[in-house]
C-alpha positions as CSV (number, residue, x, y, z in Angstrom):
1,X,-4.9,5.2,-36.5
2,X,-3.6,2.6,-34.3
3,X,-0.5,0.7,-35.2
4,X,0.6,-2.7,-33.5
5,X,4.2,-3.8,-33.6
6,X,6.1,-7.0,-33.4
7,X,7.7,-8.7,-30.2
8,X,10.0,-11.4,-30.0
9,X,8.4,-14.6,-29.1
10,X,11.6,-16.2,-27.3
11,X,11.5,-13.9,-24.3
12,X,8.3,-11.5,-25.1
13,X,10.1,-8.2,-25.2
14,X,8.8,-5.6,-27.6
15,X,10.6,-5.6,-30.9
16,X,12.4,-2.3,-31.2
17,X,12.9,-2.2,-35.1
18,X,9.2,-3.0,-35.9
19,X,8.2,-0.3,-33.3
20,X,10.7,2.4,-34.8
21,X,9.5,1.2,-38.2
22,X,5.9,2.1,-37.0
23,X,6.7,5.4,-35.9
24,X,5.7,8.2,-38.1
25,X,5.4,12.2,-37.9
26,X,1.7,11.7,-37.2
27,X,2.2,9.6,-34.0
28,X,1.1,11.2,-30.9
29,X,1.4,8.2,-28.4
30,X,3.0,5.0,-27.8
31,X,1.4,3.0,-25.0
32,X,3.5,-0.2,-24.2
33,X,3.8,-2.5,-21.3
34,X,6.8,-2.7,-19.1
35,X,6.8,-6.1,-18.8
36,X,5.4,-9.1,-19.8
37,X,2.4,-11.3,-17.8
38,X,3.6,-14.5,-19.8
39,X,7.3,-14.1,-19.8
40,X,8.2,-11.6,-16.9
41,X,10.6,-10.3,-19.1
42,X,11.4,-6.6,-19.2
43,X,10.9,-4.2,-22.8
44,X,13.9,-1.6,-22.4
45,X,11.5,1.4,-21.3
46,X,13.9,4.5,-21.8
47,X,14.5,3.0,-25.0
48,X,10.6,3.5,-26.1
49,X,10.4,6.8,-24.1
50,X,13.8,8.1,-26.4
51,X,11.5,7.2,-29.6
52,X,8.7,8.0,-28.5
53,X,10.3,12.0,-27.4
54,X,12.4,11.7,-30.5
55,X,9.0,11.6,-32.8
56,X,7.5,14.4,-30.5
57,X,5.0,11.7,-29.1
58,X,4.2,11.0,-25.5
59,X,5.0,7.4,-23.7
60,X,2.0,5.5,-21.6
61,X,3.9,3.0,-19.9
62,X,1.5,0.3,-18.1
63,X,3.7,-0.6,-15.8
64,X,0.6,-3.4,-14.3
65,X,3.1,-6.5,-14.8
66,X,6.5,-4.5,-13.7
67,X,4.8,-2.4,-10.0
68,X,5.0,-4.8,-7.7
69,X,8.3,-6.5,-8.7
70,X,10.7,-3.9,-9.0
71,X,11.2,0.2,-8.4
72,X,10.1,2.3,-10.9
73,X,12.0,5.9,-11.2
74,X,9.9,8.1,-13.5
75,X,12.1,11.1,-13.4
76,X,14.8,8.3,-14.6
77,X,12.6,6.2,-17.2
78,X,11.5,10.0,-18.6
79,X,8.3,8.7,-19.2
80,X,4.8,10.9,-19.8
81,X,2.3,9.0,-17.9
82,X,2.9,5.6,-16.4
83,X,-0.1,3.1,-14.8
84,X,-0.6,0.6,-12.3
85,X,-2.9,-1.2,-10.6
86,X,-3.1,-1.2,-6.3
87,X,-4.4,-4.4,-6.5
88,X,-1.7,-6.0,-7.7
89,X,0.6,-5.0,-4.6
90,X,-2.1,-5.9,-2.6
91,X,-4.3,-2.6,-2.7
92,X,-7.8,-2.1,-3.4
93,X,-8.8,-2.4,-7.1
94,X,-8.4,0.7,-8.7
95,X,-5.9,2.7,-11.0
96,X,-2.9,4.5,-10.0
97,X,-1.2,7.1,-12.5
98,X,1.7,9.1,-12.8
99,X,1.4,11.9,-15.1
100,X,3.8,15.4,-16.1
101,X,1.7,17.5,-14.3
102,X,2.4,19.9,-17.4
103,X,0.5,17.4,-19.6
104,X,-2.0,16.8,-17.4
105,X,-2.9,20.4,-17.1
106,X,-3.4,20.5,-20.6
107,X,-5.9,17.6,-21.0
108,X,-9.8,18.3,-20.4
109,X,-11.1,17.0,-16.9
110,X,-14.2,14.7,-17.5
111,X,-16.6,14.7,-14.2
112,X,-14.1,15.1,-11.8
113,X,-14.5,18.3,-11.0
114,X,-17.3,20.2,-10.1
115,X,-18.5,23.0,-12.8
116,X,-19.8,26.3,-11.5
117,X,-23.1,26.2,-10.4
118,X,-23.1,23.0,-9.9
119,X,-22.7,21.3,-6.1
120,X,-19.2,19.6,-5.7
C-alpha cells in the first residue's frame, strides 16, 4: 500500500507529523524528495531517515532538486539509497544512485548482469 502524506504549503517542506502518522509496522520504505522544485526549500532529511530506521524501513532520498545546489554527505544524512540525476549538474541524462552496498547485495539484479551461458 502506498501512503501519501501532508506538506506545508507556505514553504513546501514535508510535514513531519502527517508522515509519522503514516508510518506503520508494515512500512518498508519511505521515498521523499530532499527538496522542493517549486519552493527550493529543504525537508529535514536525517529527520525522515531517523523515522524511517526507527520503523525498521529503508529511506529513498531523491535528492534531483537538492544535487546540484548543495553537498550531500550520505554517511552523515544515514540514508539507504539516495538519487540524482547528471543532467541536472550538467551531465548526460541518466540516473546516478547511492546505495548501502549491503542492501544492494541483497536485492535481485534485473539484466545487468550476464547469466551463465549466456554471452556478457
Amino acid at each position: 500500500m502506498i501512503r501519501e502524506v501532508d506538506f506545508h504549503p507556505a514553504d513546501c517542506t514535508l510535514d513531519l507529523g502527517s508522515l509519522a502518522a503514516a508510518i506503520t509496522d508494515r512500512t518498508r520504505l519511505i521515498a521523499f524528495g530532499y527538496a522542493s522544485n517549486a519552493g527550493g526549500t529543504i525537508n529535514d532529511v536525517r529527520r525522515i531517515v531517523e523515522l524511517a530506521h526507527a520503523a525498521g524501513a529503508w529511506a529513498y532520498v531523491d535528492a534531483v532538486h537538492y544535487a546540484p545546489h548543495g553537498p550531500i554527505d550520505v554517511q552523515a544524512l544515514d540514508c539507504d539509497f539516495l538519487v540524482c540525476s547528471a543532467y541536472k549538474f550538467f551531465g548526460p541524462h541518466l540516473g546516478v544512485l547511492y546505495g548501502r552496498l549491503n542492501l544492494l547485495e541483497t536485492l535481485p539484479v534485473y539484466k545487468v548482469r550476464a547469466r551463465r551461458g549466456h554471452p556478457a
